[in-house]
N, C-alpha and C positions, 0 to 999 in steps of 0.2 A: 504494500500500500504506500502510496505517494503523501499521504497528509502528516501532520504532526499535531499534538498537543498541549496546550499550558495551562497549567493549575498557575493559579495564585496565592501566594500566602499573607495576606496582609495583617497586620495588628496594630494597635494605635498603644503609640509609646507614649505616657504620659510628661515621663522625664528623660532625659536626656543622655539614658543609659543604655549599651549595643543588647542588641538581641542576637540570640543566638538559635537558628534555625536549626530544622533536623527533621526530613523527611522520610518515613518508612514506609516502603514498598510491599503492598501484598502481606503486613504486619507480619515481615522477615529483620527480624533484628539484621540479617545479614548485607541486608540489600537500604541499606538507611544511608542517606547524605544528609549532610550537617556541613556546616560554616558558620562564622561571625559575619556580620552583615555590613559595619560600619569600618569601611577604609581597612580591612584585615583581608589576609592573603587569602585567599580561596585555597581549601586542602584538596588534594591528589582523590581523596574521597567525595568530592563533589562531580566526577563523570563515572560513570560507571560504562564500559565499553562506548560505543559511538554513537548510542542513540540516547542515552540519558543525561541529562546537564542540570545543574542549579545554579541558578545566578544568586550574587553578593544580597539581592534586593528581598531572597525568599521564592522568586520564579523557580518553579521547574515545567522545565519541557522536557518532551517523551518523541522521540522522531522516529517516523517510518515506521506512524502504528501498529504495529498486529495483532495477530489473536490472543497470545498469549499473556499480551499487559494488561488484558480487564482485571478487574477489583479493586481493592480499596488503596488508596493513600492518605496518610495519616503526615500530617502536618506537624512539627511540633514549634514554638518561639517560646526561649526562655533566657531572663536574665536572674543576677543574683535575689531578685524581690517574688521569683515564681516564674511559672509556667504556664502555655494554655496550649489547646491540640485543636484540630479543624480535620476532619475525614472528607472527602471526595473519594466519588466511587466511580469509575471509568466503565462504561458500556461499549464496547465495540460492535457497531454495528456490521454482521454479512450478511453474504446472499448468494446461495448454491449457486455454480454457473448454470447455465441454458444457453445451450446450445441454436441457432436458429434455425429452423427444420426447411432441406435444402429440396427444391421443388420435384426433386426425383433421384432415388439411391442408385435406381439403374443406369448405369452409361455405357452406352453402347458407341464404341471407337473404332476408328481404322485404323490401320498398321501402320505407323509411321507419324501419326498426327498429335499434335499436343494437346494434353486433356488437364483441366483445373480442378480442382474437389475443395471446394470452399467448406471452414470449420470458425463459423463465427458467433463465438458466445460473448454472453456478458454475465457479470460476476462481482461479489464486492469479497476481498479485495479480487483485481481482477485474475481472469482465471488462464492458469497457465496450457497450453496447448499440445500436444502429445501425438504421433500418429502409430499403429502399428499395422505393417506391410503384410503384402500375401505373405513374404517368404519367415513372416516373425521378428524381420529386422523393427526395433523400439526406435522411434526419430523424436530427439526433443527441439536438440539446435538447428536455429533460424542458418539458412545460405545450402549452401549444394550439397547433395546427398548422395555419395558413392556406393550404389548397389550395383545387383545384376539386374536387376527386374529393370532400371530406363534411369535416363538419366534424371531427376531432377529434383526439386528444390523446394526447400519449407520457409514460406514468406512469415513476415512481422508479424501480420491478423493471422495465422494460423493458416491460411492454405496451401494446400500441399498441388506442385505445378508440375507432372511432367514433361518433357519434352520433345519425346519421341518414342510413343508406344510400341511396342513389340507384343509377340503373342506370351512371353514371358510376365508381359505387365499383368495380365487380366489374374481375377482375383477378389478377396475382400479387402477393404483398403477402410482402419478402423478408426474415429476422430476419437480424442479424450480430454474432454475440457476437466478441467481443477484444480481446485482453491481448499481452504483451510475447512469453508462448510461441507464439500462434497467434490460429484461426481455428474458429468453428462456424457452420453457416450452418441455417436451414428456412426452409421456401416453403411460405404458406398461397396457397392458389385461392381465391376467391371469388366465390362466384353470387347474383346478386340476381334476385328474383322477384316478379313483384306477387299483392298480397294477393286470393285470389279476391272475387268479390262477396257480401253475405252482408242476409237484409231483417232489421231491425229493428224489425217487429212480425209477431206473427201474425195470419192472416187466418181467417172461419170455414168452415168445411170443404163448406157447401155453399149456394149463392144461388139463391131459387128467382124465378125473374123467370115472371109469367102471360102468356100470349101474347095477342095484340090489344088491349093495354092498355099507353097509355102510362107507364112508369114510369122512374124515375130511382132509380140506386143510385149512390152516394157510395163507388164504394171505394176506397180510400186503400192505399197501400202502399209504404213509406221505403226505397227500397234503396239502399245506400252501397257507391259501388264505388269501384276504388282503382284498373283501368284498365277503358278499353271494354269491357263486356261484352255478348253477348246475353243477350235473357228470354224464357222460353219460356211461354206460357199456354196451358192446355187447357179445353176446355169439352167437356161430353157430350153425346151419346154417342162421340166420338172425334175431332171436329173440333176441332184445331190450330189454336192462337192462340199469342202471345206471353208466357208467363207464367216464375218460377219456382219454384212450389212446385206442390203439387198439389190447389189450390182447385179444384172441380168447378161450373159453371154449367151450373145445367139449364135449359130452356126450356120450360115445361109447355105 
């Protein structure tokens, strides 16, 4: 959590004599800061690791909230004529994350093309992000991900980006949002398919070849395919060749 806390400890000095603060944590004799307040050195006992401070005036601040600093603090000011105490009780508000439910688990992908699987929760504090892969590999850290499964990468918000599918990618691919309150989880599916075949020029619609006469036709046709396919070509009147569109060769 990104906020911080201040208690105050104020008391009204009637005369003109220092007070002497003393804060106890969670009423742990162990965990108490104390100082003198007026123009005296702050002791080594007034930070407790990096997130706890007391200042000269009775302030304490608590930074970088979390779960575990709720309960009570216990205030103390005394000089040599007495003492008095002040309790503050710290609430920490959270809030399990929730995940935002993504318009479809199913994705159905082609071989080779880049796929997104967004995992966007919200959360107090907020909720850290998690994936785990078909192959079991656990993904926390954000930037590029060297698997076998494809190559890619687990952005800031949580989504997880590949780059270039394979049939190795497909799988269940598992989100895991959480925080100090809990747990949310979604499970995309993913289906990888190869790209059909497709020709990259047209041809013309009809080749008239003369019969008993040798001749040579040049036809060219680029078809790019992305797995094994057949080709079906037809010639007329209805005899069956390997082709796939529907260029007609007549045989006059």
């Amino acid at each position: 959590m990104l906020t911080y806390v201040t208690f105050l400890c104020n008391f009204i000095r009637k005369m003109n004599i220092g007070l002497f603060y003393m804060w106890l944590i969670h009423s742990c004799p162990s965990f108490f800061f104390s100082f003198p307040s007026a123009g005296a050195t702050i002791p080594a006992n007034t930070k407790h690791g990096s997130r706890f401070e007391v200042f000269k005036n009775g302030t304490f601040v608590i930074k970088t909230v979390q779960l575990q600093d709720r309960g009570q603090y216990l205030c103390t000011a005394q000089n040599k004529f007495g003492s008095d105490r002040m309790v503050i009780t710290l609430a920490v508000q959270i809030e399990a994350p929730k995940i935002q439910p993504p318009t479809s688990t199913e994705i159905a992908n082609y071989l080779g093309k880049s796929v997104t699987l967004d995992c966007l929760a919200s959360g107090k504090p907020p909720a850290q992000i998690s994936w785990i892969l078909p192959d079991g590999t656990f993904v926390r850290e954000i930037g590029n991900i060297h698997t076998p499964i494809s190559q890619m990468s687990l952005l800031e918000n949580g989504t997880l980006q590949m780059h270039s599918t394979n049939f190795s990618s497909k799988g269940d691919y598992k989100c895991i949002a959480s925080n100090a309150a809990g747990a949310d989880t979604v499970t995309y599916h993913l289906h990888v398919a190869a790209l059909p075949p497709s020709i990259s020029e047209a041809a013309s619609d009809i080749v008239i070849i003369p019969t008993g006469i040798p001749h040579k036709t040049n036809i060219r046709k680029v078809i790019s395919f992305v797995a094994r396919s057949s080709q079906l070509w037809r010639k007329s009147p209805g005899i069956s060749m390997n082709s796939l569109n529907d260029t007609q060769y007549v045989i006059n």
